[in-house]
MARKOLDO-26685 format. One record per residue (C-alpha): residue in one letter; y, x, z. Coordinates in steps of 0.001 Angstrom, whole numbers, plus 500000, padded with zeros to 6 digits. Example, Ala and Ser with C-alpha at 12.3 -4.5 7.8 and 13.67 -1.06 7.14 Angstrom:
residues 2
A495500512300507800;S498940513670507140;
This chain:
residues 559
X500000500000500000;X503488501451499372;X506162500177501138;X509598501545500490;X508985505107500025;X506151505019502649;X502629505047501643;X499930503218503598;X496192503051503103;X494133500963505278;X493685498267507665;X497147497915509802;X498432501284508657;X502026501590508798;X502463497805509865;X505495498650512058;X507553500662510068;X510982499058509717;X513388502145508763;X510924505334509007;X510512506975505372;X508496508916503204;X505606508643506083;X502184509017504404;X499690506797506428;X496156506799505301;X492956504828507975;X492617502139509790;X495393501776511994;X496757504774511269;X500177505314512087;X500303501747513104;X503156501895515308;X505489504093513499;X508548501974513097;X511866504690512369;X509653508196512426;X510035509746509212;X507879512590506574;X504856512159508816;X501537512315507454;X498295510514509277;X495082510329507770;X492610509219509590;X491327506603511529;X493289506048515037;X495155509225514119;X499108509291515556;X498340505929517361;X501569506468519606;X503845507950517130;X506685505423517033;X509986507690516213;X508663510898516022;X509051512768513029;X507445515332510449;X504489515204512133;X500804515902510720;X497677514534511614;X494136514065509908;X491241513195511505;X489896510099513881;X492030510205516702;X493893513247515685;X497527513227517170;X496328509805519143;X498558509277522246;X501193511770520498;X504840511501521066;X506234514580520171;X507979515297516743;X506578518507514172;X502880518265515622;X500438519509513513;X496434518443513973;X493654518705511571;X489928517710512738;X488394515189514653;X490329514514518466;X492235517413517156;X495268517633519737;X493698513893520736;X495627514051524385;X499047515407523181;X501748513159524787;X504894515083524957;X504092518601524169;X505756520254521536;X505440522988518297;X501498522518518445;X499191523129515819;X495398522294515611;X492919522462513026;X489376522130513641;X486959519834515838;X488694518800519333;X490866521845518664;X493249521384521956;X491614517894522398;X492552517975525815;X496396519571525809;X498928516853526738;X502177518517527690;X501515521959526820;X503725523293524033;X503865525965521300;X500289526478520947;X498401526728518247;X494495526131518053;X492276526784514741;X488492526175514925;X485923524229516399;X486616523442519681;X489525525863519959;X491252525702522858;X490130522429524037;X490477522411527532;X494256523880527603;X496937521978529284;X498785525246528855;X501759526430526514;X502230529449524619;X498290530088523331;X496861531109520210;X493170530354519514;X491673530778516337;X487766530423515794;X484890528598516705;X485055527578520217;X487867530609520702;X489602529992524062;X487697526500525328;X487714527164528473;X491633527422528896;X492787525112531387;X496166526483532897;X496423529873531346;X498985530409528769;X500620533066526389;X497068534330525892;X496394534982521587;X492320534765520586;X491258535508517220;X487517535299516579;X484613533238517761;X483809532937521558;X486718534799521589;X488263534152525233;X485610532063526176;X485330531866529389;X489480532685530082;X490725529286532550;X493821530625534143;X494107534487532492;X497483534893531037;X499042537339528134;X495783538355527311;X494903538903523552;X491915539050521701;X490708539706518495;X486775539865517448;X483560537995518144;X483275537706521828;X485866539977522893;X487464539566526687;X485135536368526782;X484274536595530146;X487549537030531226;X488116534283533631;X491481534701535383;X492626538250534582;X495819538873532466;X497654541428530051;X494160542707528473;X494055543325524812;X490623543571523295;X490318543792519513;X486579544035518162;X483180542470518185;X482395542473521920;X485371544299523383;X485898543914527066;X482942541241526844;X482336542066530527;X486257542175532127;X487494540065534590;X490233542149535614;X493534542943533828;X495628545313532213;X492995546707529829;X493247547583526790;X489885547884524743;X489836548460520012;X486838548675518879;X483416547361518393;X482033546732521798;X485177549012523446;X485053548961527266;X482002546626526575;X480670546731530424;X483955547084531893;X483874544159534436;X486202544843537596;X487674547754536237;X491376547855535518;X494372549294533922;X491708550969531319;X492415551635527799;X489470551717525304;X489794553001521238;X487032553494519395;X483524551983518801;X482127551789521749;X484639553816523402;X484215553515527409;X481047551498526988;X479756551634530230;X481043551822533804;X481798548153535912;X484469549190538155;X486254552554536928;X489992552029537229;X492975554073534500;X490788555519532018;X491863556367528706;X489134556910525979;X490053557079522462;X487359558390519937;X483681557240518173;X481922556970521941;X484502558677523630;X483337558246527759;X480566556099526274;X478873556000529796;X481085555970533198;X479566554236535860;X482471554316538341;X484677556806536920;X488737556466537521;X491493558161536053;X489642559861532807;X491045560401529748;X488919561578526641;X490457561678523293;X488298562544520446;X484747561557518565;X482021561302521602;X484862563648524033;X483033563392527555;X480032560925526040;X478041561241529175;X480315561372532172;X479011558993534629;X480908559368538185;X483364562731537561;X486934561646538211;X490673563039536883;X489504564811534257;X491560565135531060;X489505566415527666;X490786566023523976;X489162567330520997;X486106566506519201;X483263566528521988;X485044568104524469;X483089567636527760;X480049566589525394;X477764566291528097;X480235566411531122;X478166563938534021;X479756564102537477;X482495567465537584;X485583566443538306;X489319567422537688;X488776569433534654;X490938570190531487;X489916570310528451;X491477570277525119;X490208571774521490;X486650571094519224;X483718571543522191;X485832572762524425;X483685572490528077;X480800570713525791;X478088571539527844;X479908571153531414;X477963568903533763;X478771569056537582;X481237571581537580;X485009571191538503;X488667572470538542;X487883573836534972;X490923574151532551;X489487575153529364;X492034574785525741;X490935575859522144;X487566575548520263;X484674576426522108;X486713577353525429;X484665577673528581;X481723575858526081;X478863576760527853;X479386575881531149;X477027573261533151;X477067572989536812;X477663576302538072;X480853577398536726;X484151576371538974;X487991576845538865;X487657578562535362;X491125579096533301;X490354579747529507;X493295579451526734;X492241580254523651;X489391579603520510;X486162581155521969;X487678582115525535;X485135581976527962;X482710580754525757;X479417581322527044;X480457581321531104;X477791579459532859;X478125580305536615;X481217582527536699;X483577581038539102;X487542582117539655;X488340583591535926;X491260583158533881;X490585583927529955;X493880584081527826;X493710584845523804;X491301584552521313;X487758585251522696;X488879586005525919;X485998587081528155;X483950585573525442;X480289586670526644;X480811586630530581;X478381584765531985;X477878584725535770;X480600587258536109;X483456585936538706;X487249586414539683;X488546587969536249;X491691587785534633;X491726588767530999;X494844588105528718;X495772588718525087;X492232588839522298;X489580590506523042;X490077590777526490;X487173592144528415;X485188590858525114;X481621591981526184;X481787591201529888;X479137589920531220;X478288590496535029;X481105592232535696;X483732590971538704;X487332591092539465;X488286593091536643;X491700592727535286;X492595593382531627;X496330592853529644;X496767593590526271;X495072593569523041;X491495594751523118;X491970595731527012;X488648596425528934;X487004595283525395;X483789597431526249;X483412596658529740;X480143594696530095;X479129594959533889;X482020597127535589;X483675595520538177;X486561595659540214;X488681597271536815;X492394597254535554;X492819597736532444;X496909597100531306;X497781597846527802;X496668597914524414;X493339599299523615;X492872600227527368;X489389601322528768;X487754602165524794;X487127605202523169;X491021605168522252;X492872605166525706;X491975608507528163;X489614606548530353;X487067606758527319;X484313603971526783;X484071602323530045;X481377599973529945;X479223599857533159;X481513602004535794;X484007600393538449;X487013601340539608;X488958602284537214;X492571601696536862;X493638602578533040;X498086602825531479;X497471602735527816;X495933603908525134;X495659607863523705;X499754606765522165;X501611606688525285;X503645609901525166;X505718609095528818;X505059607510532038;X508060606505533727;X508425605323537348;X511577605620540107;X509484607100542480;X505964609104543068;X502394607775543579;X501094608047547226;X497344608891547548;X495115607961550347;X494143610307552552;X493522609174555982;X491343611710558188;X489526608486559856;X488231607404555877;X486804610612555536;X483588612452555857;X481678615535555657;X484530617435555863;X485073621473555085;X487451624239554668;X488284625336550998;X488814628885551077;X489387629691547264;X492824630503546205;X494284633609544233;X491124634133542947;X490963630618541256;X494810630933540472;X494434634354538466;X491245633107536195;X493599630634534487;X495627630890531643;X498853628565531103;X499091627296527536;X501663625877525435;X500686623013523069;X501180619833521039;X498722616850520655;X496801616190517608;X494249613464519452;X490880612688518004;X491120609142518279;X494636608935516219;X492155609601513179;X490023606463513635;X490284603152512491;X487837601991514319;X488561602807518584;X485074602903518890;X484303605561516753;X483095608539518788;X485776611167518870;X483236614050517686;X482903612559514472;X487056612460513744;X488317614893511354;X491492616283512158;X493702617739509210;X496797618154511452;X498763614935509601;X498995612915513099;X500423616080515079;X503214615204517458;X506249617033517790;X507119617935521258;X505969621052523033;X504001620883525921;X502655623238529030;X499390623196530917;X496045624320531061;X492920623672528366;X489876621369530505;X487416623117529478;X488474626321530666;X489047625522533976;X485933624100534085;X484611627388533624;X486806628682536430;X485355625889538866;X481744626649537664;X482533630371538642;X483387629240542619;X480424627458542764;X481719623731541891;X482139621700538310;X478008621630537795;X478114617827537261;X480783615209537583;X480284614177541288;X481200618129542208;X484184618639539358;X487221619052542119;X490153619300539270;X488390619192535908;X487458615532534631;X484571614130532120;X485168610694530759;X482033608300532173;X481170608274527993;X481113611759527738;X484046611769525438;X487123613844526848;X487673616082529583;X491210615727531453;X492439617649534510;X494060615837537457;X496872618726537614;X497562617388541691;X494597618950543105;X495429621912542064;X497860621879545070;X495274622659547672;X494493626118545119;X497789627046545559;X498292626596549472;X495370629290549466;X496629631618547175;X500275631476548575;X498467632209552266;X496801634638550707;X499952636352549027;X501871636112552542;X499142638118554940;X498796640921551912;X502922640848552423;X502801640568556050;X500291643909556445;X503025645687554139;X505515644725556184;X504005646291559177;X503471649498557588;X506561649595556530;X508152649230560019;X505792652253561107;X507551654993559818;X505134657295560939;X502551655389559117;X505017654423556335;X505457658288555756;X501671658653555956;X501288655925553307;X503870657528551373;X502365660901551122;X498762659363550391;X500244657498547548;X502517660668546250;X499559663072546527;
């Protein structure tokens, strides 16, 4: 029937329409009591049963829009927005989509049973039976089926994916995007994208989720971050993680406050807590341990439950530590091969390379302490320090040492002396030393200048007998002192320098490589001498005071 420009179709449709226009009415009885409402389209039968002067509504359905008395509702479906009295800017499509909403306004409902229950305002539900549990809840957006399902009261929560935050009840301000994100929560404040993202997370909160199945497990772990393919794929109760990268601390179960970023950092990381991690497998294989700070690929790698308070900053620093504890690696393979080795600082690449056993040894500079492998209790400061190329010589198993530079250090400055121990009570096995002008007069003081072994290898670790000097590399300045080797031979003549343990002045390199003197021992030498200088001038000077003798002397020496 068409009645002005209103068209009607159906028993009693439109019948009270006096001044409403271009309504489209289509069912029995639809639209019946629309007398001044205008552009509003019912089809269906009992559909917009109360819409009198409401306008540019939509409705189509049986008993879509049915006790509706609010103007620009929009309901598609069966009961679709059935209950709407006075709520306003709703829109429902689908089976009892907000069937039960009455005063509830600017929500919007798409799919089988979507938000059904909702007397709220402010929702978004799209999908079968997506949010139809909503009672009071409101600005909460679900896109997906099941989505929300079980949400009553929850509010700003949004969802996105096939089950995701359905058995949210009451909590608020999650965001779950994916097929069974945050399926479990009933908390709030978590964020979980990706398929089946913080997918056991129940009473947890404040979490944030990224990846497919990205903080899988765990109830009741509170501020984690995990962001990766599996990243912290199984904490149990776990707060305040955060793993960044594909499967980054996969199998931490109960370690707390630790930080790792990289691709499968922390790998296999269970229970240790407070470590730092950050590059490709840094701390992979790290277990139980803790208070481990390991950045760049590979750093600190190897360690499981042993290993604790371990600095390493750098690719391949620290890499295969297991049960060191106390060491801080700096620079590119750092301390690379230490493994149980404790309290040592290496910084700069190359550092201490080959340690492996070796403790509180300290090594700056480039290549420092590179051949040390069990010597302990070391400093090595400077480039190339403790190799064939510095004056310590190859130190690989001896302790002790303290090594300035390499063989290119020409000065050695400091504002005051050197003190050296030498406490009566810290000694033993005491005795006289009696040798003196007859050490002094077997040596023989040489000028020279340095043309070094080592300054005609490439490689430090080249032995020094094999260099071939042609003189290029000489240095310039001119210097005084004695040759090693022959006051060796003077120490071998008074009965000392047969072996290293007995060299008093002379020194052999632990590698066999160079001899050096320590020039301040010779001290003691001289004391002798000088004592024995003064009684040979002391007997002169009483025969000189004798004249009778004097004159005695004199004629002796005459005749």
């Amino acid at each position: 029937m068409y009645c002005g420009s209103n068209t009607a179709v159906g028993d009693r449709a439109g019948t009270a329409i006096t001044t409403g226009s271009e309504n489209t009415l289509i069912g029995i009885i639809s639209g019946d009591k629309i007398t001044t409402g205008i552009q509003n389209t019912i089809i269906g039968s009992d559909a917009g049963g109360e819409i009198t002067t409401q306008n540019y509504c939509t409705a189509m359905g049986k008993g879509a829009l049915q006790v509706n008395t609010q103007s620009q509702a929009t309901a598609f479906g069966r009961q679709a927005m059935g209950a709407n009295t006075t709520g306003s800017y709703n829109s429902a499509l689908g089976y009892n989509a907000l069937a039960t909403n009455s005063t509830g306004g600017s929500n919007t409902a798409i799919g089988w049973a979507a938000l059904t229950l909702t007397t709220a305002s402010n929702n978004t539900a799209v999908g079968a039976s997506a949010a139809d549990n909503m009672t009071t809840g409101d600005q909460n957006t679900g896109v997906g089926s099941n989505v929300l399902g079980s949400m009553t009261t929850g509010i700003e929560n949004t969802a996105m994916g096939v089950s995701a935050l359905s058995s949210c009840v009451s909590g608020g301000r999650n965001v779950a995007i994916g097929h069974d994100a945050l399926i479990s929560t009933t908390a709030s404040n978590n964020t979980a994208v990706g398929n089946a993202a913080a997918f056991s997370c129940s009473t947890g909160a404040n979490n944030v989720a990224l990846g497919f199945e990205a903080a899988y497990g765990g109830t009741d772990g509170n501020g984690r971050v995990a962001i990766g393919y599996q990243a912290l794929k199984n904490p149990t109760d776990a707060s305040y993680q955060v793993a960044i990268g594909f499967e980054a601390m996969k199998s931490t179960t109960t370690g707390t406050n630790n930080t790792m970023i990289g691709y499968r950092v922390g790998h296999n990381h269970t229970t240790g807590g407070n470590n730092t991690a950050l590059g490709h497998g840094a701390l992979y294989s790290i277990t139980e341990s803790s208070y481990n700070t390991a950045i760049g690929q590979n750093a600190c790698s190897s360690i499981t439950d042993g290993g604790q308070n371990n600095t390493a900053v750098g690719a391949g620093a620290l890499t295969y530590v297991t049960d060191g504890d106390n060491n801080v690696a700096v620079g590119y393979d750092a301390l690379k091969a230490d493994t149980t080795g404790s309290n040592n600082t290496a910084v700069g690449k190359d550092t201490l390379l080959v340690n492996t056993t070796g403790e509180r040894n300290v090594a700056v500079g480039l290549y420092a302490g590179k051949a040390v492998t069990t010597g302990s209790n070391n400093a090595f400061i400077g480039y190339n320090t403790g190799t064939a190329s510095s004056p310590s010589g190859n130190i690989t198993t001896e302790s002790n040492y303290v090594v300035l530079g390499d063989d290119n250090i020409a000065n050695l400055m400091c504002a005051d002396t050197s003190i050296s121990s030498s406490d009566a009570r810290d000694k033993t096995d005491i005795e006289d030393f009696n040798h003196g002008l007859s050490w002094i007069n077997k040596l023989r003081p040489v000028t020279y200048r340095w043309d070094k072994r080592s300054w005609y290898n490439d490689d430090p670790n080249t032995p020094l007998d094999e260099s071939v000097r042609d003189g290029s590399k000489k240095t310039s300045p001119l210097h005084i002192g004695f040759l090693a080797q022959e006051h060796l031979e003077v120490e071998k003549a008074h009965g000392f320098g047969d072996g290293r343990d007995n060299m008093l002045i002379t020194n052999l390199t632990e590698d066999g490589e160079r001899y050096g003197l320590k020039y301040e021992r010779l001290v003691p030498v001289l004391v002798n001498a000088i004592k024995e200088l003064k009684a040979e001038n002391d007997e002169l000077r009483s025969l000189i005071k004798d004249s009778k003798t004097f004159a005695s002397l004199k004629s002796s020496i005459n005749n």
